[in-house]
C-alpha positions in Angstrom: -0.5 5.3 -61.7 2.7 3.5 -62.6 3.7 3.4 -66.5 4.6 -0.3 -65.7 1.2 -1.5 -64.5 -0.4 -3.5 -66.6 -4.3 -3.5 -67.9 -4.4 -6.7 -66.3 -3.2 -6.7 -62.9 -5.1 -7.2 -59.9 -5.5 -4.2 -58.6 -9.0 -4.7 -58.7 -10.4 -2.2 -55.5 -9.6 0.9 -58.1 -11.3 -1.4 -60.9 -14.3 -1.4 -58.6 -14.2 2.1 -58.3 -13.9 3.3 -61.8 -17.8 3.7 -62.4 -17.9 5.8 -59.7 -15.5 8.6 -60.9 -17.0 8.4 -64.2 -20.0 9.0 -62.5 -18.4 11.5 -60.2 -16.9 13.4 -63.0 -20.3 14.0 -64.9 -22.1 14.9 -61.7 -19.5 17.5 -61.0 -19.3 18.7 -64.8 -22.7 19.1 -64.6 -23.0 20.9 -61.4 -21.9 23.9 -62.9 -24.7 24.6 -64.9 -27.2 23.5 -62.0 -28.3 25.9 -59.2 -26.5 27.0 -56.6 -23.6 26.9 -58.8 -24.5 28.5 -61.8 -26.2 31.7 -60.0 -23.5 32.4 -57.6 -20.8 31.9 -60.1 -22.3 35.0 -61.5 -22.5 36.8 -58.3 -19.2 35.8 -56.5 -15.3 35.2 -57.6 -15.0 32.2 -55.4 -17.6 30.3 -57.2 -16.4 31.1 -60.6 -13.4 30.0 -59.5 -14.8 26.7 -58.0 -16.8 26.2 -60.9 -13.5 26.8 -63.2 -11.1 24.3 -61.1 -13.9 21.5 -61.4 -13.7 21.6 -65.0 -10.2 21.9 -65.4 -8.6 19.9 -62.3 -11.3 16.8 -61.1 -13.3 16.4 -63.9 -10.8 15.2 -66.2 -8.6 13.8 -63.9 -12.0 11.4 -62.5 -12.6 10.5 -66.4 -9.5 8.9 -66.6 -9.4 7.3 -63.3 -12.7 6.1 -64.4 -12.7 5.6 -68.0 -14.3 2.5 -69.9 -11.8 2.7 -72.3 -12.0 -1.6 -71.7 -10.5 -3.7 -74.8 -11.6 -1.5 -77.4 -9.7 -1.7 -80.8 -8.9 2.0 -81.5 -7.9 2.3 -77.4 -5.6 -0.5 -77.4 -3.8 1.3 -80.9 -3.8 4.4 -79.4 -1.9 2.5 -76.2 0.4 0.5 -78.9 1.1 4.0 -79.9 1.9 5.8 -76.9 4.0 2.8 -76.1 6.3 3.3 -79.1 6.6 6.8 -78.3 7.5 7.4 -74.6 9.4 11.0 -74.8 9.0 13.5 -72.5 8.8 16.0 -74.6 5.6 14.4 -76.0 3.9 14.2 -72.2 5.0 18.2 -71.8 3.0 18.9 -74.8 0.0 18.1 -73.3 0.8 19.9 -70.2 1.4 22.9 -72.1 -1.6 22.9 -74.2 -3.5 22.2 -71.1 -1.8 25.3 -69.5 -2.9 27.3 -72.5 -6.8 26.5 -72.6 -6.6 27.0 -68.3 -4.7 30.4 -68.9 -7.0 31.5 -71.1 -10.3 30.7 -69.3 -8.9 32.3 -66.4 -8.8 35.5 -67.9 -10.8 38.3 -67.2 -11.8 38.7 -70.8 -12.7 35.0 -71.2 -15.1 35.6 -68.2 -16.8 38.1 -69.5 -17.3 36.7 -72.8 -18.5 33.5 -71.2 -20.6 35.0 -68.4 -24.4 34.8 -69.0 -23.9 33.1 -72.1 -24.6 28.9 -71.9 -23.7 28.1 -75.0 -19.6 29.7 -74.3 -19.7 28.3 -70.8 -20.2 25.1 -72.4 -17.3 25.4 -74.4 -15.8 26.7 -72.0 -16.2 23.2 -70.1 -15.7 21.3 -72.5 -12.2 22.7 -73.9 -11.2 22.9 -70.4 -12.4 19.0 -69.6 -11.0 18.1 -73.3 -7.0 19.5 -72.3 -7.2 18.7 -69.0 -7.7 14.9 -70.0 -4.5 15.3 -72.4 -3.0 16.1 -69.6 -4.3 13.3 -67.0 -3.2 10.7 -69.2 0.3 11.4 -69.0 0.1 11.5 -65.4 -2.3 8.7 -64.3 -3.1 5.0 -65.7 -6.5 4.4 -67.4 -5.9 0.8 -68.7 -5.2 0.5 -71.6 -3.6 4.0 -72.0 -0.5 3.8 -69.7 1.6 7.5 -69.3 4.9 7.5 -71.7 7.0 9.1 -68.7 8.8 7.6 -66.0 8.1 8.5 -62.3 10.5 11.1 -61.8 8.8 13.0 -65.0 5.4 12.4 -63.9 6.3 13.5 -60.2 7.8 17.0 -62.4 5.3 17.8 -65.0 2.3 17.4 -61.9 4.7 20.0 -59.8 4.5 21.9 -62.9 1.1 21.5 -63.8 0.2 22.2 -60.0 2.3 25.5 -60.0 0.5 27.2 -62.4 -2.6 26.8 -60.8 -1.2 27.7 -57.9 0.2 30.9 -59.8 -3.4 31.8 -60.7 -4.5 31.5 -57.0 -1.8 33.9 -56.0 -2.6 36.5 -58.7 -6.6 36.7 -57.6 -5.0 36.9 -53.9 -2.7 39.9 -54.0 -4.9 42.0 -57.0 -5.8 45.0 -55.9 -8.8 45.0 -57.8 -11.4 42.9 -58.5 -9.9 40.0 -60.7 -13.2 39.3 -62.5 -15.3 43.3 -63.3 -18.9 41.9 -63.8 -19.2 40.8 -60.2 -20.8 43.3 -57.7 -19.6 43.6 -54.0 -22.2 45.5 -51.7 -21.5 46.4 -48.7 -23.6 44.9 -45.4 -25.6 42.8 -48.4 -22.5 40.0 -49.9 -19.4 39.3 -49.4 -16.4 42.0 -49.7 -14.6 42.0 -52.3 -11.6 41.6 -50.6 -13.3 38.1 -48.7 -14.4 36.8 -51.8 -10.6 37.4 -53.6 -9.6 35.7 -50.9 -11.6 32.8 -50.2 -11.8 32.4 -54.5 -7.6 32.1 -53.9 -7.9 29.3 -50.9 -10.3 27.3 -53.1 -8.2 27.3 -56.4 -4.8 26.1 -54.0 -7.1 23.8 -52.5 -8.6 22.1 -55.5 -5.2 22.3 -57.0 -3.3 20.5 -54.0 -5.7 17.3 -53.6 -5.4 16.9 -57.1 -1.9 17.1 -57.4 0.1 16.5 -54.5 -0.9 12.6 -54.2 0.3 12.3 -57.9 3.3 14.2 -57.1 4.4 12.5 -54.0 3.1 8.7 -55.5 5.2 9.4 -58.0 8.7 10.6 -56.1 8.8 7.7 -53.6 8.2 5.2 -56.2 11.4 6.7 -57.9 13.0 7.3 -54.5 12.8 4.0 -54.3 14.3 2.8 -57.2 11.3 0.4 -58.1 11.9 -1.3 -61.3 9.9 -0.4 -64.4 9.0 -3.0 -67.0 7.7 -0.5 -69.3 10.9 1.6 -69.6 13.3 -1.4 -69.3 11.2 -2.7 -72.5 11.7 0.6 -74.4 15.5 0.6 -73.7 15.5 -2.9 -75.1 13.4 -2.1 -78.5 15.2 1.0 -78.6 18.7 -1.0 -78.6 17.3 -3.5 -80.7 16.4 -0.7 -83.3 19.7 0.7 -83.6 21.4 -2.4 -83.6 19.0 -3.2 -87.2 19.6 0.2 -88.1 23.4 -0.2 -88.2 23.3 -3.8 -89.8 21.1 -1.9 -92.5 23.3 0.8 -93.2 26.5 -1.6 -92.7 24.7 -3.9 -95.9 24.2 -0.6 -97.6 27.6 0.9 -97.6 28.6 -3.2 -98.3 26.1 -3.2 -101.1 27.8 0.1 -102.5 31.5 -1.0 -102.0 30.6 -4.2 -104.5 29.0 -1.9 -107.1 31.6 0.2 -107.5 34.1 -2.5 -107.2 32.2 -4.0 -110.2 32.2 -0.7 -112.0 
């Protein structure tokens, strides 16, 4: 998880494990469109709700945990890259295009439009799998790809991230009605409406706290405790470096200017 680890360290018992998550992350993704997923998410809030925080929260955050991303050419560019961009504001991009695509597959239009249809609900997973894993990478290391942030940020934007699902939750909770029209609620038969708000709201905070919290709290200690980072004392260095070439350049220019016109 740190931005200073390096794709080479030995922290081999998570290197062990990384076939596993990938492995984890497909079964999940797939158990949506599987029985007893896929009927009850039609029938009940708190499985479309499961359904919609597997996709969004542990299925990309497993991919990059697990990712064979390895030595390949375009991976390692793509790190170079990141690398020579570390700002913030960059990282909070993802976070809020990943807010967008979760924002709007929470809605109850999306749901409607989606439900009963495969070929949306795939979509649907994969746009929700596809941000989510924009967003992962700025919070967790997948060697090569290290996050461009610093603890402190990464601890803030999972807080952030966190919250809105959290938001969600609470808005399912306390509506008065049913969140989601197409589902049914029969008295003596299935779950009350008011139950399956309920329990839909408990899942979505749950999903979203195991996801986030160890992120969050990995994160704050680590800058609590003042640990060094080699990645961000190397950018302050190129970053001195550059302006420090940048003024000789424009020193030689105005030098360069000053003979002309002398000349002249």
């Amino acid at each position: 998880m740190r931005s200073g680890a390096s794709p080479d360290r030995p922290a081999a018992p998570l290197s062990r494990l990384r076939p596993w998550c990938l492995l984890a992350a497909a079964l999940l993704g797939l158990a949506g469109f599987l029985p007893p997923l896929w009927p009850l998410a039609h029938r009940y809030e708190l499985a479309q709700v499961l359904r919609y925080g597997v996709w969004a929260l542990l299925v990309p955050a497993l991919i990059v945990l697990g990712a064979p991303w390895g030595r390949a050419a375009w991976a390692v560019s793509l790190a170079e890259r990141r690398r020579r961009h570390p700002e913030v504001w960059r990282a909070a991009g993802f976070v809020a295009l990943d807010a967008l695509v979760m924002v709007w597959w929470f809605t109850p239009p999306a749901v409607r439009a989606a439900s009963g249809h495969p070929v949306l609900t795939l979509v649907e997973a994969l746009t929700l799998a596809a941000a989510g894993l924009g967003l992962w990478l700025e919070l967790l290391g997948s060697p090569p790809l290290q996050p461009r942030s610093g603890d402190l940020s990464r601890a803030v934007l999972g807080a952030v991230a966190m919250w809105l699902v959290w938001i969600e939750a609470y808005l399912v909770a306390m509506s008065g009605s049913a969140w989601y029209r197409g589902f049914t609620h029969r008295a003596g038969q299935s779950l009350s409406l008011a139950a399956d708000q309920q329990l839909a709201a408990v899942i979505l905070w749950s999903v979203a706290a195991v996801v986030f919290l160890p992120v969050i709290f990995f994160n704050a200690m680590h800058w609590l405790h003042g640990e060094p980072d080699p990645d961000s004392e190397l950018r302050r260095v190129l970053r001195e470096q550059r302006r420090g070439a940048t003024a000789i350049m424009e020193r030689r220019s105005a030098e360069a200017r000053g003979d002309g016109s002398a000349c002249a």
